[in-house]
PDB file as gemmi writes it, atoms N, CA and C in Angstrom:
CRYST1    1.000    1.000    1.000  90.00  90.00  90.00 P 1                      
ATOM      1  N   UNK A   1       0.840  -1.182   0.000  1.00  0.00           N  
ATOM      2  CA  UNK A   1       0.000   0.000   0.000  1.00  0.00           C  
ATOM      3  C   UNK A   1       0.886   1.246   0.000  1.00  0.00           C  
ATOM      4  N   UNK A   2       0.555   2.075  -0.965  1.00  0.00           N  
ATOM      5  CA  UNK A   2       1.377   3.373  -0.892  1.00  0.00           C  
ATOM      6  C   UNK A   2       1.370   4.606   0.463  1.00  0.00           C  
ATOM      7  N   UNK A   3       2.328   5.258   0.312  1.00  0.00           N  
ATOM      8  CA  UNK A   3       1.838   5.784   1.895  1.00  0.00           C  
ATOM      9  C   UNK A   3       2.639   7.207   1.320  1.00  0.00           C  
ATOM     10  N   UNK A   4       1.731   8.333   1.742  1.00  0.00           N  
ATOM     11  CA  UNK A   4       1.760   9.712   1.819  1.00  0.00           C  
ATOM     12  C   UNK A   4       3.136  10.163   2.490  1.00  0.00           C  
ATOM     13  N   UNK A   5       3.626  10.888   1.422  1.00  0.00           N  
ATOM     14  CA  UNK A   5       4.902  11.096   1.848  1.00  0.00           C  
ATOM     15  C   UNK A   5       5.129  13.065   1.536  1.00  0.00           C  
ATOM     16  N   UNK A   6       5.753  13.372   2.688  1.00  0.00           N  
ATOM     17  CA  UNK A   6       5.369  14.907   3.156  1.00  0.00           C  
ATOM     18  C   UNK A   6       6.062  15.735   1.837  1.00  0.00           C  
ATOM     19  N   UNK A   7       5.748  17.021   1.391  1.00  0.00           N  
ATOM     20  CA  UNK A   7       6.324  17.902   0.704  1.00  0.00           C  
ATOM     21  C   UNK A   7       6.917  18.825   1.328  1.00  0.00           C  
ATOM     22  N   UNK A   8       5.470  19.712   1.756  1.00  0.00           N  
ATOM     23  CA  UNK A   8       6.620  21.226   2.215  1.00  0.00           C  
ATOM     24  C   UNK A   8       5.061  20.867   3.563  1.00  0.00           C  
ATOM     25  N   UNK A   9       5.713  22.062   4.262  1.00  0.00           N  
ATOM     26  CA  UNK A   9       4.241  22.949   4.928  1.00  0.00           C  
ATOM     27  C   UNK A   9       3.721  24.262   4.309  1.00  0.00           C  
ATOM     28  N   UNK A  10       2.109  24.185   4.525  1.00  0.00           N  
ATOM     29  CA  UNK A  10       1.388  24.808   3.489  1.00  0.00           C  
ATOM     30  C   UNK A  10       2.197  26.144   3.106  1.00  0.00           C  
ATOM     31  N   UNK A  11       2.580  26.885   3.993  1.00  0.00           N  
ATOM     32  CA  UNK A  11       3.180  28.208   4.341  1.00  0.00           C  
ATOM     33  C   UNK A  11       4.278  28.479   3.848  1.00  0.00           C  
ATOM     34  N   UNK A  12       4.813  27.421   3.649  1.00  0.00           N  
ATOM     35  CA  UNK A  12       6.570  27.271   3.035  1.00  0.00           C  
ATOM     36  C   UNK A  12       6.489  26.852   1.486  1.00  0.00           C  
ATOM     37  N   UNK A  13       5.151  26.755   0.463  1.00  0.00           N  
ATOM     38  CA  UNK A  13       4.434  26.137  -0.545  1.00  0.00           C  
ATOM     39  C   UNK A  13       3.992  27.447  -1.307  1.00  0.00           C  
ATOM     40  N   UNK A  14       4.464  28.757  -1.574  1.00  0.00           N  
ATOM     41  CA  UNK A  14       3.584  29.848  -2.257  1.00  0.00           C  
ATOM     42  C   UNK A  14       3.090  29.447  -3.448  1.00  0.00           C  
ATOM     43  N   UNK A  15       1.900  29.859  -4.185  1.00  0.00           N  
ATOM     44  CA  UNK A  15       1.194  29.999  -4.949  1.00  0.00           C  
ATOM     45  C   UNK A  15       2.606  30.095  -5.966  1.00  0.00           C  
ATOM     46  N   UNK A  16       2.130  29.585  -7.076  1.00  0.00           N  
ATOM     47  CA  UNK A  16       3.383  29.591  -8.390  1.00  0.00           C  
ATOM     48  C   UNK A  16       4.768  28.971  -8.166  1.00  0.00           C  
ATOM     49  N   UNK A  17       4.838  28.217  -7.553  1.00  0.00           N  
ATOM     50  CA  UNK A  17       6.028  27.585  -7.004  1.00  0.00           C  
ATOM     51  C   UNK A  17       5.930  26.168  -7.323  1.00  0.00           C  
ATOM     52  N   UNK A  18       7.150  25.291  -7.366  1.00  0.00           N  
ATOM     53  CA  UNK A  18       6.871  23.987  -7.519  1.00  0.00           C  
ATOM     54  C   UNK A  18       8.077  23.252  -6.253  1.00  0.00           C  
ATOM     55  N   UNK A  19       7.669  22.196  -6.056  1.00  0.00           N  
ATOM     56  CA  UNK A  19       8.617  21.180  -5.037  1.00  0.00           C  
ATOM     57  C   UNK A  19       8.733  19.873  -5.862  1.00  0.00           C  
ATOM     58  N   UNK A  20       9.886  19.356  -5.798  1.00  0.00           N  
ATOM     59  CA  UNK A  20      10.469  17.561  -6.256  1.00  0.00           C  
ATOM     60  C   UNK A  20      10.755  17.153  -4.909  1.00  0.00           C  
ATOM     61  N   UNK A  21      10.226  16.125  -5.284  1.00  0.00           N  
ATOM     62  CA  UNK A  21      11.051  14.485  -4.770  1.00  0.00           C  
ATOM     63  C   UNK A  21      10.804  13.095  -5.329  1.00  0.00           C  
ATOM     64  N   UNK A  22      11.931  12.708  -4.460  1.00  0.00           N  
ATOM     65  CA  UNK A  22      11.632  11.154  -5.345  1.00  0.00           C  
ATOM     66  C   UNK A  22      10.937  10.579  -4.707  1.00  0.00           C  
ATOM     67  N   UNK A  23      10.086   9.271  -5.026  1.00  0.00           N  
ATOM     68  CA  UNK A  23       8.789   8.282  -4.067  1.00  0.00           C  
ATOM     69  C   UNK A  23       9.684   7.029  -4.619  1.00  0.00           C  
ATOM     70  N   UNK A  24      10.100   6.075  -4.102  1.00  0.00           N  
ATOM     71  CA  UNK A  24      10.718   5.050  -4.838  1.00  0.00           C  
ATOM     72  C   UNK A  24      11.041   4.748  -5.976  1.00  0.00           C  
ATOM     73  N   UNK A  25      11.803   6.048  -6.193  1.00  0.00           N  
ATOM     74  CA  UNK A  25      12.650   6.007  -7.734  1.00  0.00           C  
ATOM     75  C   UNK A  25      11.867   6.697  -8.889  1.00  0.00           C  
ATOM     76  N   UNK A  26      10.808   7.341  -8.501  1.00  0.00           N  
ATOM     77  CA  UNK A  26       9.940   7.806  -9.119  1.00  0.00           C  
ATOM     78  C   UNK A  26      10.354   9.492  -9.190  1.00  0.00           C  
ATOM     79  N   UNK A  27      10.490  10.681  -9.999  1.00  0.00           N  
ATOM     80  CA  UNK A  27      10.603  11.695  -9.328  1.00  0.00           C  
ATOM     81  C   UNK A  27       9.424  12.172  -9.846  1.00  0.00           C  
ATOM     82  N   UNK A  28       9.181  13.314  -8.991  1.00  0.00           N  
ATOM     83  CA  UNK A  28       7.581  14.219  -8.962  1.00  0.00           C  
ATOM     84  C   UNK A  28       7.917  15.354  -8.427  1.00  0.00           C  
ATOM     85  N   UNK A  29       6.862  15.990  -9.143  1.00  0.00           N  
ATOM     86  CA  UNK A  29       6.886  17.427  -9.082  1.00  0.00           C  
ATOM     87  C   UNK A  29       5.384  17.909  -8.407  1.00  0.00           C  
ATOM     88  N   UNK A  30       5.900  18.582  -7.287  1.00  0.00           N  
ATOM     89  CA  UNK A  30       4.247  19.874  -7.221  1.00  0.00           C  
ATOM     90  C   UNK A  30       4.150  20.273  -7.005  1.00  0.00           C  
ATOM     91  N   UNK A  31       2.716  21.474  -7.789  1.00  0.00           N  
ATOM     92  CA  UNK A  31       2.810  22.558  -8.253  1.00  0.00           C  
ATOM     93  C   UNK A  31       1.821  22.612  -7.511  1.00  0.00           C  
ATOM     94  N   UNK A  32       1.773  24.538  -6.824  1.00  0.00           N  
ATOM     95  CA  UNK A  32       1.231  25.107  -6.213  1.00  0.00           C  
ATOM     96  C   UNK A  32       0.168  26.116  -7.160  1.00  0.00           C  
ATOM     97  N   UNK A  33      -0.334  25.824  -7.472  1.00  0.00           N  
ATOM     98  CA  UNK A  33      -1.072  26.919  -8.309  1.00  0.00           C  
ATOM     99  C   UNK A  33      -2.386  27.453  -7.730  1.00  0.00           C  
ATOM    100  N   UNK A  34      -2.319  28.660  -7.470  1.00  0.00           N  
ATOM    101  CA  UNK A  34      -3.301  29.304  -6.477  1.00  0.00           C  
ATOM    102  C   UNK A  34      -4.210  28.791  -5.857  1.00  0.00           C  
ATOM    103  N   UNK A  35      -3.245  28.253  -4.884  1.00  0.00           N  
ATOM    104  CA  UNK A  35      -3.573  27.760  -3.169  1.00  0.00           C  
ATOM    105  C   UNK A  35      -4.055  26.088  -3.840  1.00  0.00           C  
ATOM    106  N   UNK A  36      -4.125  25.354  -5.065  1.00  0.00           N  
ATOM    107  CA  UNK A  36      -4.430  23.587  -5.345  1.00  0.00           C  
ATOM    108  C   UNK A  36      -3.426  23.307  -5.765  1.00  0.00           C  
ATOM    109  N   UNK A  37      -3.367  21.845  -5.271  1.00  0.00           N  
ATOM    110  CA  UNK A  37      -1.992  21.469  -5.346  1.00  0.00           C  
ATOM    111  C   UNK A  37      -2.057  20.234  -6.137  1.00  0.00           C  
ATOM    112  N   UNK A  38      -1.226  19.881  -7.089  1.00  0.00           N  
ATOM    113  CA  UNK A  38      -0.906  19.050  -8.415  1.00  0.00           C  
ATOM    114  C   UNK A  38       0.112  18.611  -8.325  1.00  0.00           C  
ATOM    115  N   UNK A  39       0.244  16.775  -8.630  1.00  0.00           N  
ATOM    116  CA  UNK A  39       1.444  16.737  -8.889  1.00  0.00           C  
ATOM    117  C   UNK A  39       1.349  15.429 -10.167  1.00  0.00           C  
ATOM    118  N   UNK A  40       2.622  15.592 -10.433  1.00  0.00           N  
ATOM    119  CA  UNK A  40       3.183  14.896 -11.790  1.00  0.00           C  
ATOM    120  C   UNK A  40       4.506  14.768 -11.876  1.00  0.00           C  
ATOM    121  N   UNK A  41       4.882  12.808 -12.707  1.00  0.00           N  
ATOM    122  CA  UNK A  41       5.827  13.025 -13.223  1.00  0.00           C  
ATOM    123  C   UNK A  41       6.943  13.624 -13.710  1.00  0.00           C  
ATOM    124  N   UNK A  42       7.968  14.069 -12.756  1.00  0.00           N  
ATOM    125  CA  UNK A  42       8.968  15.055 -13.358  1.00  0.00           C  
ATOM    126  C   UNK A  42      10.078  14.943 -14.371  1.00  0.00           C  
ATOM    127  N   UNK A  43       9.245  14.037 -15.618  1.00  0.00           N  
ATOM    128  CA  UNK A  43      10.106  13.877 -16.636  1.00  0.00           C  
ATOM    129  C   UNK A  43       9.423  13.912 -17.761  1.00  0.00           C  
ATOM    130  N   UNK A  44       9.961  14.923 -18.782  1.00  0.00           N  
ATOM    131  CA  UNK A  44       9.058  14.664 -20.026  1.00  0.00           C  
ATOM    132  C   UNK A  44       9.065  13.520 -21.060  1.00  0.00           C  
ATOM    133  N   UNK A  45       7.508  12.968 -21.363  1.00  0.00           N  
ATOM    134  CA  UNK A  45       7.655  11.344 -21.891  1.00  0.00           C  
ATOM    135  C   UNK A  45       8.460  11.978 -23.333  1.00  0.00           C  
ATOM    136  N   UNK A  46       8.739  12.977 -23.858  1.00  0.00           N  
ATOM    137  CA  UNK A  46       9.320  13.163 -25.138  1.00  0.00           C  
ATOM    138  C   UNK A  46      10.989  12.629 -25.011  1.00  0.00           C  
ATOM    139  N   UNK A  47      11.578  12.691 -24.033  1.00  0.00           N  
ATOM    140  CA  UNK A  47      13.181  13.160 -23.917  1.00  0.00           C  
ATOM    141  C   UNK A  47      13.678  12.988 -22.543  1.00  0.00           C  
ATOM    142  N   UNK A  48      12.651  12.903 -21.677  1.00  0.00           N  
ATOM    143  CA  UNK A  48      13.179  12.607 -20.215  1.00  0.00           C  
ATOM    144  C   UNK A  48      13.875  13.797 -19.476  1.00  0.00           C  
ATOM    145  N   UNK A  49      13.435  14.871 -20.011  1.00  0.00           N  
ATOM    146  CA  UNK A  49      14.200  15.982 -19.198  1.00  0.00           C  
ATOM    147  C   UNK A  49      12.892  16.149 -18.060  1.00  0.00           C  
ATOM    148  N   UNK A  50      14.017  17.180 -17.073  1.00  0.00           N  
ATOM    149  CA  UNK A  50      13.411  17.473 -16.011  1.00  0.00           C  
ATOM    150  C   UNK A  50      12.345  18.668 -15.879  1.00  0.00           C  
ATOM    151  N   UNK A  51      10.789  18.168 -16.131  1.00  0.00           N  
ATOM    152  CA  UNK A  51       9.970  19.535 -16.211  1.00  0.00           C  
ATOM    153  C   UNK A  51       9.659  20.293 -15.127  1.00  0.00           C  
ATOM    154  N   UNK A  52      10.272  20.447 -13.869  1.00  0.00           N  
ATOM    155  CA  UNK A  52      10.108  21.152 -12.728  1.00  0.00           C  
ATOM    156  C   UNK A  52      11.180  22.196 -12.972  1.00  0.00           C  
ATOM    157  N   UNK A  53      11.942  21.997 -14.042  1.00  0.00           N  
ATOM    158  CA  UNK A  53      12.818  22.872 -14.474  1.00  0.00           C  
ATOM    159  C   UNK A  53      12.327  23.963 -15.633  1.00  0.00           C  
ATOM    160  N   UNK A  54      11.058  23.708 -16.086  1.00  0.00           N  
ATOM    161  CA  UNK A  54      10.542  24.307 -17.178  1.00  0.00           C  
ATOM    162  C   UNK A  54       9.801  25.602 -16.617  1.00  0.00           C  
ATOM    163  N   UNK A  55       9.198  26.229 -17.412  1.00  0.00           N  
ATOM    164  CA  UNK A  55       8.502  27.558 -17.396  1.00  0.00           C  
ATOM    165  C   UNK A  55       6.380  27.137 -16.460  1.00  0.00           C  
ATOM    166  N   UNK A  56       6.040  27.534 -15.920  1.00  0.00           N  
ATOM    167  CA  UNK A  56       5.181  27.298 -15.762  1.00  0.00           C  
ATOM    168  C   UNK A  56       4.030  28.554 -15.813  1.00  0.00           C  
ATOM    169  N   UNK A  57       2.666  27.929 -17.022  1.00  0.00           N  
ATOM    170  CA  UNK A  57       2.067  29.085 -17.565  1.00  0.00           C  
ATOM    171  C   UNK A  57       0.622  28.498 -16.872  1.00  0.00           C  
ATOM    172  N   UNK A  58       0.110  29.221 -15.707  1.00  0.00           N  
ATOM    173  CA  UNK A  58      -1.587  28.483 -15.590  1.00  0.00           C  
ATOM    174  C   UNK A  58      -0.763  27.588 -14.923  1.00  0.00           C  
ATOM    175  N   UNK A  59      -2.111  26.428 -15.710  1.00  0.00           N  
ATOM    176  CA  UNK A  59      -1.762  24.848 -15.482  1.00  0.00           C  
ATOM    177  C   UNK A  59      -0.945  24.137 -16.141  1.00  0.00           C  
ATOM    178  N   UNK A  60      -0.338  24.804 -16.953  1.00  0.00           N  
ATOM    179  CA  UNK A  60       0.340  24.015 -17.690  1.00  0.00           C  
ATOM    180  C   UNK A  60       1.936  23.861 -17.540  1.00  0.00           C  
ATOM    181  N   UNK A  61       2.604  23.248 -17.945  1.00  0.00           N  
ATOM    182  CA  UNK A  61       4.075  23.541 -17.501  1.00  0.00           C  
ATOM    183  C   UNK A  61       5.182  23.308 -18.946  1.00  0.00           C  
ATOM    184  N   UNK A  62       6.036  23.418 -19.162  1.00  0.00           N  
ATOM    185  CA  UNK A  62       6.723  23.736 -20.712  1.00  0.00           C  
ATOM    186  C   UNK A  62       7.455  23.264 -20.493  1.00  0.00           C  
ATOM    187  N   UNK A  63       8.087  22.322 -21.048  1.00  0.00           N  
ATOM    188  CA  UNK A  63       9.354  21.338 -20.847  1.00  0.00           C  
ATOM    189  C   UNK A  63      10.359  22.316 -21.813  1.00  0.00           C  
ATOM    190  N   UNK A  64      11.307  22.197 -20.404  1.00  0.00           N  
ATOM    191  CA  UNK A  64      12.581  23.276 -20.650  1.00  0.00           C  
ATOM    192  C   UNK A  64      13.806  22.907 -22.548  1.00  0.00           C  
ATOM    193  N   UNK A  65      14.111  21.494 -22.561  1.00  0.00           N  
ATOM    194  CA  UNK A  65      14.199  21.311 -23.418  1.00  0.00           C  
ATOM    195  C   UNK A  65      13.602  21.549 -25.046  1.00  0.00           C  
ATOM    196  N   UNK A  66      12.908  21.358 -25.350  1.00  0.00           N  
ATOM    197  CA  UNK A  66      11.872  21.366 -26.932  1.00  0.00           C  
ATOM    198  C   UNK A  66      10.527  22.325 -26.502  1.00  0.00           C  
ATOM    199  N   UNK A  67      10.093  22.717 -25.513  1.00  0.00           N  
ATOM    200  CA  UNK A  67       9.012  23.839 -25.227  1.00  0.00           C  
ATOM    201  C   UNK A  67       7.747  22.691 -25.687  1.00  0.00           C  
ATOM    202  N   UNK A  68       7.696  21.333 -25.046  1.00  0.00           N  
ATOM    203  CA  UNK A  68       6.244  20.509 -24.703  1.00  0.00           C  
ATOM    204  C   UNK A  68       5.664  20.994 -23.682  1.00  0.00           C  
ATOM    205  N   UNK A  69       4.261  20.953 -23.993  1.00  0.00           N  
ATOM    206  CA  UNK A  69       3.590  21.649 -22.813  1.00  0.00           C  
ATOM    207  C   UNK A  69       3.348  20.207 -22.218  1.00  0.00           C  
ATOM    208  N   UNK A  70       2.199  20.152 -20.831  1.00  0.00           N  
ATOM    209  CA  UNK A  70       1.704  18.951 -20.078  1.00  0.00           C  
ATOM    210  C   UNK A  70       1.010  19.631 -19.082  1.00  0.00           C  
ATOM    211  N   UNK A  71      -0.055  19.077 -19.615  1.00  0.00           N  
ATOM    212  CA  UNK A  71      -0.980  19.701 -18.094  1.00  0.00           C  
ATOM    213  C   UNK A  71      -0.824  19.310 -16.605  1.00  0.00           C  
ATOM    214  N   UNK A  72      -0.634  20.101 -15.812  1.00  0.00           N  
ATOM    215  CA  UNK A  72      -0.301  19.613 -14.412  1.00  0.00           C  
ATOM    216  C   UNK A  72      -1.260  19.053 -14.118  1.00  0.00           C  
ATOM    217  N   UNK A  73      -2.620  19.423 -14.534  1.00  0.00           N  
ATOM    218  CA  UNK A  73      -4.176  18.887 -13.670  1.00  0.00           C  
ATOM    219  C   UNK A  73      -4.220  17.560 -14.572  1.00  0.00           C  
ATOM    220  N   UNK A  74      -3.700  16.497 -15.251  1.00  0.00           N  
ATOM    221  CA  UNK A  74      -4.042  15.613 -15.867  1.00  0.00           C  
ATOM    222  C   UNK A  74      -3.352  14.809 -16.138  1.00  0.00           C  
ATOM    223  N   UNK A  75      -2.062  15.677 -16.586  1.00  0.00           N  
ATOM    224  CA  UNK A  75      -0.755  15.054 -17.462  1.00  0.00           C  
ATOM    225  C   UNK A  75      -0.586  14.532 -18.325  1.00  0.00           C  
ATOM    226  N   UNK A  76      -2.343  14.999 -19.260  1.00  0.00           N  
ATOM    227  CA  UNK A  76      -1.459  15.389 -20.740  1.00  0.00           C  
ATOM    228  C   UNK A  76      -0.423  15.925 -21.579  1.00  0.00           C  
ATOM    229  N   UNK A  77      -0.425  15.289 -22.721  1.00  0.00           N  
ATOM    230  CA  UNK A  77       0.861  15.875 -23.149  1.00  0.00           C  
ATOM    231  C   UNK A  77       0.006  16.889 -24.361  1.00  0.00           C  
ATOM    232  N   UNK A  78      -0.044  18.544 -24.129  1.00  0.00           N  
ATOM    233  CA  UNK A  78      -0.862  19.306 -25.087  1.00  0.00           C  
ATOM    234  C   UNK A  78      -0.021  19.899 -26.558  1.00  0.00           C  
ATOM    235  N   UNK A  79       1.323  19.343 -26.275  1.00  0.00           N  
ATOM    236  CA  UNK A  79       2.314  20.237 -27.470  1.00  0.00           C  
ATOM    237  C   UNK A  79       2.953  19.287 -28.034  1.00  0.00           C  
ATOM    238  N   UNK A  80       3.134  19.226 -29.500  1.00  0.00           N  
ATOM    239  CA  UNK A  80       4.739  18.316 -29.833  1.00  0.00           C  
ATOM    240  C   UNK A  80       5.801  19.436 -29.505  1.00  0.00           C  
ATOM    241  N   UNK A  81       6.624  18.384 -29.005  1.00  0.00           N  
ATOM    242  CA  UNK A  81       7.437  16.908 -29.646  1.00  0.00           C  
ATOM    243  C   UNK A  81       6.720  16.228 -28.880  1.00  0.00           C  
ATOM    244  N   UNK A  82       6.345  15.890 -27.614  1.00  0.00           N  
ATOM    245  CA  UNK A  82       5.557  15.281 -26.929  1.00  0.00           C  
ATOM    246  C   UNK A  82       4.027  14.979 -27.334  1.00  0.00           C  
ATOM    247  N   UNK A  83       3.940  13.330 -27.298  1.00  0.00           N  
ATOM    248  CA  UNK A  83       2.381  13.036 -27.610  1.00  0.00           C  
ATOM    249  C   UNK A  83       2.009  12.049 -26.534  1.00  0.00           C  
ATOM    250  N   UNK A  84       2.816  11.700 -25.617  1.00  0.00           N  
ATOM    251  CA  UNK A  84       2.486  10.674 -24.243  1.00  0.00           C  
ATOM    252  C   UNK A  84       1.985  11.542 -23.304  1.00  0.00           C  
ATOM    253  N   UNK A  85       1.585  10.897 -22.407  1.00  0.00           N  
ATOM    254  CA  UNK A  85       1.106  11.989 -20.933  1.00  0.00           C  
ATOM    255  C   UNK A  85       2.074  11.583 -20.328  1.00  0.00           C  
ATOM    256  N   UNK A  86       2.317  12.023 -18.748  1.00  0.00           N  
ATOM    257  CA  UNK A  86       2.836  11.559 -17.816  1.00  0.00           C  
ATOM    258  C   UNK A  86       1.528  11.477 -16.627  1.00  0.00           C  
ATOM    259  N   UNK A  87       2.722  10.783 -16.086  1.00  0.00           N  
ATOM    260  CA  UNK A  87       1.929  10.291 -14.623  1.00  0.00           C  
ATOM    261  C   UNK A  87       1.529  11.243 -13.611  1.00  0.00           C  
ATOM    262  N   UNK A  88       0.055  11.514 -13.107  1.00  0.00           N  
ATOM    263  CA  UNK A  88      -0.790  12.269 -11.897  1.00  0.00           C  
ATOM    264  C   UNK A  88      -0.352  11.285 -10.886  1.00  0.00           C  
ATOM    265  N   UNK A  89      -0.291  12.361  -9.711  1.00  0.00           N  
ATOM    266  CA  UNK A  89      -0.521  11.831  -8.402  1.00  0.00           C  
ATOM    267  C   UNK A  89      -1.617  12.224  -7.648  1.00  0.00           C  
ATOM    268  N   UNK A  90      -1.859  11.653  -6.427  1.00  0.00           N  
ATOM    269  CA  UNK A  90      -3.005  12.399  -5.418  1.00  0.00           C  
ATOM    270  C   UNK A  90      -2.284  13.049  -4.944  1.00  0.00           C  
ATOM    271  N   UNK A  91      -2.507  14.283  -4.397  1.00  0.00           N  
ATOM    272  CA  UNK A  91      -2.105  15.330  -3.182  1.00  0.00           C  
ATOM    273  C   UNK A  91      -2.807  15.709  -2.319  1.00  0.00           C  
ATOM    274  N   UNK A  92      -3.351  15.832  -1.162  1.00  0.00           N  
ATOM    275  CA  UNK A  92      -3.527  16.138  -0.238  1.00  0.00           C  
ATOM    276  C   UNK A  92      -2.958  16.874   0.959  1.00  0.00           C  
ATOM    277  N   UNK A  93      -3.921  18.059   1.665  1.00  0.00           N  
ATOM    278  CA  UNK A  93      -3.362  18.386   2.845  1.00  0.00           C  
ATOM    279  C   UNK A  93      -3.567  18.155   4.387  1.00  0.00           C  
ATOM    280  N   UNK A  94      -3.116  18.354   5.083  1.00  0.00           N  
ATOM    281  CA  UNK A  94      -3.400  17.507   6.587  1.00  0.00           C  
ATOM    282  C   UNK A  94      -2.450  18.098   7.352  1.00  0.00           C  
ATOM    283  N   UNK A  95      -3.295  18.834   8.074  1.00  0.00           N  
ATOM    284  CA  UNK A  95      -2.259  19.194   9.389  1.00  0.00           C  
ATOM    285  C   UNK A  95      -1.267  20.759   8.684  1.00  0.00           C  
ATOM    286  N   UNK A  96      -1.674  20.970   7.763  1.00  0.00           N  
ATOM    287  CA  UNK A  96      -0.738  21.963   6.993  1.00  0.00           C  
ATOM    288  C   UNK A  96       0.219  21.468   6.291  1.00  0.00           C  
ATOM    289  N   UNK A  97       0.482  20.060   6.063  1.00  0.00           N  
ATOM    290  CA  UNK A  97       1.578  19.540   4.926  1.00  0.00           C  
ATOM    291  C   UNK A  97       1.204  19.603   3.921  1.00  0.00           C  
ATOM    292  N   UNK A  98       1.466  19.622   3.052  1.00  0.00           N  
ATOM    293  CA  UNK A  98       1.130  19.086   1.361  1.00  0.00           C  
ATOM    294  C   UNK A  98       2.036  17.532   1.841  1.00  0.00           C  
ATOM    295  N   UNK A  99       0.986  16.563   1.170  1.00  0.00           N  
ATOM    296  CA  UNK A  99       1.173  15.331   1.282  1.00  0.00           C  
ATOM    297  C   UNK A  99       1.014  14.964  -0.373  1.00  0.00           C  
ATOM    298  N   UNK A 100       2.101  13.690  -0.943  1.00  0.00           N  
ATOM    299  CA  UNK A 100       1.843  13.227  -2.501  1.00  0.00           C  
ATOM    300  C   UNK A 100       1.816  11.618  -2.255  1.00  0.00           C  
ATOM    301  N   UNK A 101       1.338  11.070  -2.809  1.00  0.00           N  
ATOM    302  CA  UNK A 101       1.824   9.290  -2.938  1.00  0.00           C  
ATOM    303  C   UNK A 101       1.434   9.175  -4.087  1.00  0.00           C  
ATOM    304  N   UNK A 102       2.332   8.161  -4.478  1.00  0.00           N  
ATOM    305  CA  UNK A 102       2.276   7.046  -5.675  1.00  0.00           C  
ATOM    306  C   UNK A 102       1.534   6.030  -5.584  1.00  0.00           C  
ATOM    307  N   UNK A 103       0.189   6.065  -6.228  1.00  0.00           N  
ATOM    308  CA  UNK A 103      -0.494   5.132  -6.087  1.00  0.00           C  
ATOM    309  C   UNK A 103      -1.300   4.187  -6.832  1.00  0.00           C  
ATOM    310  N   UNK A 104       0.151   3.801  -7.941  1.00  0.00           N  
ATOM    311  CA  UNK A 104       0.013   3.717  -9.294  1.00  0.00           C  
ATOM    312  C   UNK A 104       0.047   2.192  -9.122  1.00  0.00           C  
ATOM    313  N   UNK A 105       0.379   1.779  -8.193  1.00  0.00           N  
ATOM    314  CA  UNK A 105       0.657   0.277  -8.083  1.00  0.00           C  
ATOM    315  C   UNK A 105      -0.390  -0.353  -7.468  1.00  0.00           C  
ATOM    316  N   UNK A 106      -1.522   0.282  -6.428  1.00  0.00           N  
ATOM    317  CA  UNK A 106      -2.345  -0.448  -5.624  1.00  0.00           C  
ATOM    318  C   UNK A 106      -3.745  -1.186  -6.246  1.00  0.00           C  
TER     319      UNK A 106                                                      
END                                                                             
């Protein structure tokens, strides 16, 4: 069973900001976007670069390499070079953490 693993505290999380970590080899990204919190795959399925490194417009986020977009709320892939999605997580808050798990396996 996957288990909720902490990000930031809410306060330390501003609006337009993003946080990584890894969940068992997995890395993820999430995004704070006015005060809801999203997370996703932090690699683009085009090339494998790191999109927590990219530009972030809205919901969407721009892979720093080739300029693929991917929706944070879904993780579609909305631009070529990219035509895969990446992987959503749940997020949740509790207690004032932003909490993410991988719960791709259960």
């Amino acid at each position: 069973m996957a288990e909720w693993v902490a990000v930031a505290r809410v306060e330390d999380f501003p609006p337009g900001t993003v946080r990584t970590l890894e969940i068992e080899g997995t890395p993820i990204a999430v995004f704070n976007v006015d005060g809801r919190y999203h997370a996703i795959e932090d690699l683009c399925s085009h090339e494998a670069e790191t999109l927590s490194d990219g530009e972030l417009a809205g919901d969407e986020i721009i892979c720093p390499r080739h300029g693929a977009r991917f929706s944070i709320l879904s993780g579609q892939a909305l631009s070529p070079p990219a035509y895969e999605p990446v992987a959503t997580f749940p997020v949740q808050v509790e207690r004032g953490m932003v909490l993410v798990k991988d719960d791709r396996w259960n």
